[in-house]
C-alpha positions, 0 to 999 in steps of 0.5 A: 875396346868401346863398351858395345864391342865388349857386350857383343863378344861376351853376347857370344862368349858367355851363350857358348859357355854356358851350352858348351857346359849344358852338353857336358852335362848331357853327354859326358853325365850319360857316360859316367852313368851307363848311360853309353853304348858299345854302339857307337861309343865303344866300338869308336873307342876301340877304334881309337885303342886300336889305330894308335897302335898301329893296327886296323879295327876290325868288327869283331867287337860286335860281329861274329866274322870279323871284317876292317871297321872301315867296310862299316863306314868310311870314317877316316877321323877315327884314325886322325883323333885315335891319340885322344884315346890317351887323355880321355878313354871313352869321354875323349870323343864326346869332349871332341863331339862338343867342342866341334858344336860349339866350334859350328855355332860360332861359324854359324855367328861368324857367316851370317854377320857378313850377310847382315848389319844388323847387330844381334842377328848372327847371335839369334843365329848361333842360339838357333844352332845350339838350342835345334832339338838334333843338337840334343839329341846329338850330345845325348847318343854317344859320339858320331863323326857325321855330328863333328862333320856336320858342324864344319859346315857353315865354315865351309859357306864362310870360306866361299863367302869370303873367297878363300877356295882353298880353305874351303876345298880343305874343309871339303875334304875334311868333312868327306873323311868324315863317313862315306854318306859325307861326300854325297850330301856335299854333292849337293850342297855343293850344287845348291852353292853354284846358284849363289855364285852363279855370277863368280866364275873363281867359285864356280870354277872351285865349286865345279872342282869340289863336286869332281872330288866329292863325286870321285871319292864318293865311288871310290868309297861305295864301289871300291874301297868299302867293299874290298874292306868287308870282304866282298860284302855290303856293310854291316848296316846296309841292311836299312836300304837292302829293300832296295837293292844289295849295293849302293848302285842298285839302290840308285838304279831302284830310285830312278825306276821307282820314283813315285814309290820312293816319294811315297816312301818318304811319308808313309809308315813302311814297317807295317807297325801301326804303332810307327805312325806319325814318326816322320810327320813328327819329324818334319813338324819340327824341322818345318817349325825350326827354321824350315819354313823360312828356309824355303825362301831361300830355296837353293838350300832346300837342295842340301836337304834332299840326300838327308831326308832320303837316307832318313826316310827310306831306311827300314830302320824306323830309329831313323824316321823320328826326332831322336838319336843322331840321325838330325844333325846335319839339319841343323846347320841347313835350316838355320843357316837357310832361315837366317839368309832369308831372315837377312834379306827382309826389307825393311830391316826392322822387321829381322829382329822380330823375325830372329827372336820368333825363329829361336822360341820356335826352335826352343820350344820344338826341343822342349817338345822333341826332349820330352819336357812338355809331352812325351814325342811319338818318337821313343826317346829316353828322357833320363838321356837328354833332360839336364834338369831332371834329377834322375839323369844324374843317377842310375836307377837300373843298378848300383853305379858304385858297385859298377864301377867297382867290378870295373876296377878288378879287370886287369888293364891288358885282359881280354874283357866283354861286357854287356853294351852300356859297360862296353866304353869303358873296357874299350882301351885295350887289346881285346873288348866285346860286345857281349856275347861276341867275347864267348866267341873270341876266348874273352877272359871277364865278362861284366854282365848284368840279370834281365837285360837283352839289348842287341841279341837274340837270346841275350839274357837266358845266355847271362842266366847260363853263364852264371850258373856254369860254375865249371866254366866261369868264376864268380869274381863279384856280384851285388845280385844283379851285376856279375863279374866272371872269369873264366876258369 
């Protein structure tokens, strides 16, 4: 092996490497240290516990009536990855979510060295990927299958440009099971590939094909299967887009009779709350400042944009608007992939490097910016989550972790269990778990609760107060003053 291939694998190898661990330290520390959630972590978790088994998941781990999980999302990985349960409990899904980035980036690396010769492109490519202030951000919420779909990606593009259609109708299919959204956005990728083997016509004829199946599974989910699993109903998290009708058809039919509103709505702060505003312009300064603007020559890509930015920015939810949370993932891809096309296509050649290096410090200094290192984004973000370099994130100021850790130790393995939300992942391999306070309503034994926190419900914090003064009902097992662990009596 001549000395330039060996410094060429390891200009790949040891970048992975060292990302790989960076976000361990993000996503696998935030676990160790409450810093988790029972959504989405917990719940999936469960999801897990309960597929292995053999039975469906059902809601009841944050819904007072229970419906299958699958009436929420159509997430069929959660099946497929259920024995990962037994090797990591809750950090089983987090070690997949960073393997399946890792994986992306170096698909990112593998796709665009077949568009350029020149040597240290698809590096200045594969960093872009691993440095998108998405991929962070990503790492530091919990586990989602969209993120490990998402970075099937660019080995969805390397199979056509390699011509091997069948793999890349595999990896269509695998990344429509990844959640009902899945096979819209890959209507469009789909559609934005047709221009570039617009002269192939085996491609065209597998694209073609792809867009059936993709068009297909797409109604079967939201017209059929979805709800049928949740009772008739539309999905617990439907309520982001019920402004715009009651099912998935009548948000169609509304975009098609309100075009301009919808364009509109795109920008505009529609939650009525000034302090919103700026939310979305912060969000496309980033994207247009990581690779967006050079994705714009290579316009056919743009199409792959359009379902992401509407489901992101037509949502009620203003979580969605900004550059946090998991909600940018599949930007990622998009626009370094788009950026870097262009970027090989530059004549003459000298000016790519140039180009490359200029694209990874932008995209470097969007994250430090949408991280809060350099000033704190509009965007409300939760700094001691994502900043590995700042030595609060290896700690817990909200309570004692220790002693956390110790009243987790006292709940039996097989008893019903409920804790409040960043306890719920680690109580969520077994038989019954809940959010609080859904447990008090399906006979939960222990409760792991915690004074002055109300996160999810309405009431949430006088109901501890309650609990813990109904000597009656509940036992004090534990406490320190600020954790309590109850059972009832």
């Amino acid at each position: 092996m001549s000395a330039q291939v060996r410094g060429q694998r390891l200009a790949v190898i040891i970048p992975l490497a060292l990302f790989a661990a960076g976000l361990a330290l993000v996503s696998i520390v935030n676990n160790f240290n409450f810093r988790t959630y029972g959504l989405d972590l917990g719940l999936y978790t469960k999801a897990l516990y309960d597929y292995l088994h053999l039975r469906g998941c059902d809601s009841s781990f944050f819904l007072w009536e229970p419906q299958s999980l699958l009436g929420d999302h159509l997430d069929l990985y959660l099946v497929i990855f259920s024995p990962l349960v037994l090797l990591g409990g809750s950090y089983a899904l987090l070690a997949l979510q960073i393997a399946a980035i890792v994986a992306g980036a170096y698909g990112v690396y593998r796709l665009i060295g077949l568009y350029s010769s020149v040597r240290w492109l698809p590096v200045a490519a594969m960093l872009c990927l691993l440095l998108f202030f998405g991929v962070w951000h990503a790492a530091a919420f919990d586990y989602h299958s969209n993120v490990v779909a998402a970075m099937l990606l660019p080995w969805l593009l390397y199979c056509f440009r390699q011509r091997r259609f069948c793999w890349a109708f595999a990896l269509v299919a695998a990344m429509a099971a990844a959640k009902e959204t899945m096979p819209l956005w890959l209507c469009f990728v789909l559609a934005a590939l047709l221009w570039d083997y617009r002269r192939d016509v085996a491609a065209r004829r597998w694209i073609g094909g792809s867009l059936l199946f993709c068009a297909a599974y797409l109604a079967a989910a939201t017209l059929w299967i979805m709800p049928s699993l949740s009772n008739g109903g539309s999905s617990p998290g439907f309520w982001r887009y019920s402004h715009m009708g009651d099912s998935f058809g009548q948000v169609a039919l509304w975009l098609l009779e309100h075009p301009l509103q919808a364009l509109r709505n795109l920008f505009a702060n529609t939650s009525g709350d000034p302090a919103n505003d700026g939310l979305k312009a912060e969000f496309y300064w980033c994207a247009l400042a990581s690779g967006g603007l050079l994705a714009c020559l290579k316009p056919n890509y743009l199409l792959m944009l359009i379902p992401l930015i509407g489901q992101k920015m037509l949502s009620r939810d203003t979580g969605f608007w900004g550059v946090g949370l998991h909600y940018n993932i599949e930007f990622a891809p998009v626009l370094v992939i788009a950026s870097f096309i262009a970027i090989s296509q530059f004549k003459p050649r000298r000016w790519q490097i140039p180009a490359a290096v200029l694209t990874l410090l932008l995209t470097a200094g969007t994250t430090r910016f949408a991280t809060g290192y350099a000033r704190q984004p509009h965007t409300k973000i939760d700094t001691d989550r994502v900043q590995i370099f700042n030595r609060s994130h290896y700690g817990q100021q909200a309570f004692d972790r220790s002693r956390a850790y110790q009243m987790l130790q006292q709940i039996p393995p097989q008893a019903s269990a409920c804790a409040i939300t960043y306890f719920t992942p680690h109580i969520a391999d077994r038989d019954s778990a809940y959010i609080f306070p859904m447990g008090l309503g399906y006979g939960a034994r222990y409760y792991l609760l915690k004074k002055h926190d109300g996160l999810y419900y309405e009431g949430e914090e006088e109901k501890v107060s309650e609990m813990i003064a109904d000597t009656l009902h509940f036992r004090i097992m534990d406490t320190d003053g600020n954790l309590y662990l109850l059972k009832t009596r």
